[in-house]
N, C-alpha and C positions, 0 to 999 in steps of 0.2 A: 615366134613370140617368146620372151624371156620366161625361163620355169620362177615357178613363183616359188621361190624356196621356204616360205612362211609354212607351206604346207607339208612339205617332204617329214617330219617329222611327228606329226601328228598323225600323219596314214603309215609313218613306218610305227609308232606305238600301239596301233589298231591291230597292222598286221603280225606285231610279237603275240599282242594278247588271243588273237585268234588262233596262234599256232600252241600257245602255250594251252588255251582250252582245249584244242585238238589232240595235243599229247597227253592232256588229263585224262577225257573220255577214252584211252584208249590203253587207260589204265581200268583190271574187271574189274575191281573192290571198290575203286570211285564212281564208276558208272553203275556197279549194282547200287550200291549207298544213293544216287541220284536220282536213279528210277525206283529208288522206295519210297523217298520223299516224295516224287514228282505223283506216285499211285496214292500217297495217303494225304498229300492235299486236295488230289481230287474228289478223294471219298469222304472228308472233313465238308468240303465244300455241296457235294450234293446233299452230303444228311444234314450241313445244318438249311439249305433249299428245299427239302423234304420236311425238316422237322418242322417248320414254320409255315408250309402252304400243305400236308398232306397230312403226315400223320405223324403222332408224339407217343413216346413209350414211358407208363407211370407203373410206382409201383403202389401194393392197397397197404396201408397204415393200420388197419382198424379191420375187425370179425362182423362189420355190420351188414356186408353181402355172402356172407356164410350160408348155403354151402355152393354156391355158384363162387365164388372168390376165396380164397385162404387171404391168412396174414401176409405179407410180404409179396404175394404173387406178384408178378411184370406183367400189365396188361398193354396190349396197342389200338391207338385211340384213332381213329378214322375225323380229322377236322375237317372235311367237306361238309360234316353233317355238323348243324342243319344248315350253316348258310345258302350252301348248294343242293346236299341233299336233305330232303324233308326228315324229321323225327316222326318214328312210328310208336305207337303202346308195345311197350316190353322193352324196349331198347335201354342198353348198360349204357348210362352218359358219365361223363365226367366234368364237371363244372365246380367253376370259384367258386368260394364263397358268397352268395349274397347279401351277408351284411347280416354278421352275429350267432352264423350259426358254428364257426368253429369256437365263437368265445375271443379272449385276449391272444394274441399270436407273443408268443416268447420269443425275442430273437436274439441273439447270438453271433458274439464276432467269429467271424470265420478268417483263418489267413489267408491272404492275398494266393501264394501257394496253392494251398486247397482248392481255391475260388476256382482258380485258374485249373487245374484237376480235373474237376466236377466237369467244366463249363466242357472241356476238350470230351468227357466221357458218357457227358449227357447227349454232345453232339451225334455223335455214334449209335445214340440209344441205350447205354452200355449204365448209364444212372439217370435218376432224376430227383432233382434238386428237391424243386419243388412241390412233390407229391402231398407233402402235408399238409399245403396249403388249400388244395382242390378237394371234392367230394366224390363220390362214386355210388352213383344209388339208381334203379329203374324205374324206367317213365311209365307209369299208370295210368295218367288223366294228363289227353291233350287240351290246347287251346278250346274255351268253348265246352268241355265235356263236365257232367255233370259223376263227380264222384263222393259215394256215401259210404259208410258203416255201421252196420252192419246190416244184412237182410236175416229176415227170421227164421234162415237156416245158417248164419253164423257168414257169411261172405259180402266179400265187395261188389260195389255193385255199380257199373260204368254206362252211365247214359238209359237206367232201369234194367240193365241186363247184370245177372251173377255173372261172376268169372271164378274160377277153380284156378287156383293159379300152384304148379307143381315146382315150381321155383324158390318157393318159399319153407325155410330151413324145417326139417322133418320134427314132429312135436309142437311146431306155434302157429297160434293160430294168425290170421288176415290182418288181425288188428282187435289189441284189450281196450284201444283207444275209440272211442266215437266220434266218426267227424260226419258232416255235407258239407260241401263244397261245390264251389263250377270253376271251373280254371278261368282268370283271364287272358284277353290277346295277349298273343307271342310270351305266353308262361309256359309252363307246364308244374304237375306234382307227381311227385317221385318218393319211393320208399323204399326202403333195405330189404334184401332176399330172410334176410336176419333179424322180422321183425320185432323181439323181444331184445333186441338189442341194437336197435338202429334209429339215432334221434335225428327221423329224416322231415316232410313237408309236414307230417301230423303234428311235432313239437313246435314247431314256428309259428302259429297262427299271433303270438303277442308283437312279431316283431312285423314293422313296415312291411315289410314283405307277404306279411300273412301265410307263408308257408310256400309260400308258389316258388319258383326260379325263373327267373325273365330267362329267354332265348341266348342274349347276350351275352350270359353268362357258363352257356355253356360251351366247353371247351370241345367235345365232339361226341362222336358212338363208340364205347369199347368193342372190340369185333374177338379181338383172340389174346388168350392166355400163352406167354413165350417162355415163363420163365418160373418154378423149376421144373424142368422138361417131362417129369410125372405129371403134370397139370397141364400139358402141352392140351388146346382145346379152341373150337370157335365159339364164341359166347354166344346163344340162340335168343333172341329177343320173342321166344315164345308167339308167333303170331296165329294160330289157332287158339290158345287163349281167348284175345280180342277178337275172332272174327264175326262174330254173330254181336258185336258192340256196334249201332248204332252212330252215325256220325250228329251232331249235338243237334 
């Protein structure tokens, strides 16, 4: 059978470029430089598959979970909870906005540059953008539970039972605010470790929302402090607190 000569050139330019990558790789400095890239796209790639199905790392804005949280700490946020797993009383959540309780959002052009920055160092865990946008406050009163203030020895009181809650920053009291409330489905209400300085479900009752935070909107359970490594810690959601609390 006659050689098809149409082809001879196109498997001989196959075979340069393959000898030509052979001689690269076999050059240390190009193959170390390859397998650095080829290690840090793959670690780009699991955290941003981690950041988006597991867990997300923010950091606190604001002194309104003092003294469980400082300013600026990096917290890591567990997002299986609660789609998968259930919210318990005491749990550190981290959730959006539901609508007015940070006020106007200011925003701000940011460079493309920057964007792009952030976006590479957030993937890593290493910043987050968006922290200012979320809240960080713990869950009191689940779905269904009946929560008041004050009982006439000064405390909350969840489903007719007090709680002592030691979580709550040294000097203030449970709450100078009086509320009752019952949670509705798939909400919850939530209040700062910092409550003389935390406008958490107590201030909201004017808006739609009435104070509560739909499920939906929360983003997950903080579990541990990573970041400045003096505050290296698991964040305890207090469950002797709640255990003598009554389900609704």
């Amino acid at each position: 059978m006659p050689e098809n000569l149409s082809q001879r050139p196109r498997g001989r330019r196959r075979f340069i470029k393959d000898t030509k990558w052979r001689r690269a790789m076999k050059n240390p400095f190009l193959a170390f430089i390859i397998d650095i890239l080829g290690i840090l796209l793959t670690a780009l790639l699991l955290s941003l598959l981690i950041k988006g199905f597991l867990i997300r790392s923010f950091f606190i804005p604001s002194g309104s979970m003092m003294n469980t949280l400082q300013i600026n700490d990096r917290i890591v946020v567990n997002e299986l909870v609660p789609n998968l797993v259930p919210l318990e009383h005491g749990d550190v959540v981290v959730f959006r906005d539901p609508g007015g309780w940070l006020g106007p959002i200011q925003t701000k052009e940011i460079p493309w540059y920057t964007q792009g920055f952030d976006f590479v160092l957030s993937a890593f865990g290493i910043t987050a953008p968006d922290s200012d946008v979320h809240l960080v406050k713990r869950v009191i009163g689940l779905s269904g539970d009946h929560v008041v203030c004050c009982s006439a020895s000064g405390k909350l009181t969840v489903n007719g039972v007090e709680i002592t809650e030691p979580y709550v920053i040294k000097g203030a009291r449970p709450s100078d605010l009086k509320f009752n409330v019952t949670v509705p489905a798939n909400s919850i209400w939530v209040m700062g470790d910092n409550r003389d300085n935390s406008e958490d479900s107590r201030f909201h009752s004017d808006l739609p929302g009435k104070g509560f935070v739909a499920k939906n909107f929360v983003v997950g359970r903080a579990f541990l402090v990573t970041w400045p490594f003096n505050h290296f810690s698991w964040l305890d959601n207090y469950g002797d607190v709640f255990k003598n609390v009554p389900k609704p």
